[in-house]
C-alpha positions as CSV (number, residue, x, y, z in Angstrom):
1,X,12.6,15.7,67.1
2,X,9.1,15.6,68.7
3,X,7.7,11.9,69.4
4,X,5.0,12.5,67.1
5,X,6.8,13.2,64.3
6,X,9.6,10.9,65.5
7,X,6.7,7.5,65.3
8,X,5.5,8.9,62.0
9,X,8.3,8.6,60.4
10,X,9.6,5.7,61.6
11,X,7.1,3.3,63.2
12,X,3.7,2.5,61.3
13,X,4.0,-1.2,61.6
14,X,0.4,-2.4,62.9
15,X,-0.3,-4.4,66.0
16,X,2.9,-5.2,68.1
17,X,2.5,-4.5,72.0
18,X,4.6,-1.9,73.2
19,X,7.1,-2.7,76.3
20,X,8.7,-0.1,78.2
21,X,11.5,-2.1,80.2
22,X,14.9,-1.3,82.0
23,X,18.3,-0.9,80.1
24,X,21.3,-0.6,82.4
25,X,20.4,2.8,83.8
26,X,18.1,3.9,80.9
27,X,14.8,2.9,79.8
28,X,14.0,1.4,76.6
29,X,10.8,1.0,74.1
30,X,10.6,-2.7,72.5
31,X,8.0,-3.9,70.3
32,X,6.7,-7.5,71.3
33,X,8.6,-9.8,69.3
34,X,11.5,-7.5,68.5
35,X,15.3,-8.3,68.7
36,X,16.3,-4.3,69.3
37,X,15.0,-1.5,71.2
38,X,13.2,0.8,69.3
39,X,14.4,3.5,71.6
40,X,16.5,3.9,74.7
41,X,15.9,7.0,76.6
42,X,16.7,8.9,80.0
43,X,13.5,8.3,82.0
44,X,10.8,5.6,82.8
45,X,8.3,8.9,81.7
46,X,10.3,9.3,78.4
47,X,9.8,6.0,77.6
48,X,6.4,5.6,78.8
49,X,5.4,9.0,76.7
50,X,6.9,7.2,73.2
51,X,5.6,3.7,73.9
52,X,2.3,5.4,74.6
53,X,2.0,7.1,71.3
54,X,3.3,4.0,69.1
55,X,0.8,1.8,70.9
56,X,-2.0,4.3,70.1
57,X,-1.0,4.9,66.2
58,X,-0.7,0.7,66.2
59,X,-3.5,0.1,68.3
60,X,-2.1,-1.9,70.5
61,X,-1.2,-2.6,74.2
62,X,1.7,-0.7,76.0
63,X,3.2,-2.7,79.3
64,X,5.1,-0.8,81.5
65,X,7.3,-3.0,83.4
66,X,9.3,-2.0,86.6
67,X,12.9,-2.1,87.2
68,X,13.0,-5.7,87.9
69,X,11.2,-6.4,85.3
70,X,7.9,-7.4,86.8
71,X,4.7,-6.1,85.0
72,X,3.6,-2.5,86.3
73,X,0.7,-1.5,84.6
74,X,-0.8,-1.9,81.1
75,X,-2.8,0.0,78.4
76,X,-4.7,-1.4,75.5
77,X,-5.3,0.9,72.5
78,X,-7.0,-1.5,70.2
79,X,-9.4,-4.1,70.6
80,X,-10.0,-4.9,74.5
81,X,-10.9,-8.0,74.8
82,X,-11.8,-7.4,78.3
83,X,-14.0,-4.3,76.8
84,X,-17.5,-5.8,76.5
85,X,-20.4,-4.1,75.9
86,X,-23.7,-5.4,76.0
């Protein structure tokens, strides 16, 4: 199933931040707040590529953390709050 079709049908909730974090030897995609893992995959990139998208459609922030869990980058999708324009 392709990822886009894969959050369409699944994963229209609005808002939750996206965290791509380790799982054993996997990687998994957990929305903030969330009990499970949305999805456990293969590869950081995997992970990275769904997180990505659901973050987009919910306009949100995806945080990519490393494998000992430290922070390793972030993306916001919605309202920036360190986005100002004047």
């Amino acid at each position: 199933m392709q990822i886009d079709a894969f959050i369409t049908l699944k994963y229209k909730i609005m808002g939750k931040d996206q965290h791509v974090v380790p799982n054993g030897d996997k990687w998994a995609v957990k929305g903030a707040g969330n009990e499970k893992y949305t999805k456990i995959v293969d590869t950081q990139k995997q992970a990275i590529d769904i997180a990505r998208e659901i973050a987009k459609n919910q306009q949100s922030e995806l945080v990519i953390h490393k494998k000992d869990g430290t922070i390793r980058d972030k993306d916001s999708f919605g309202n920036d709050p360190r986005n100002i324009k004047g």
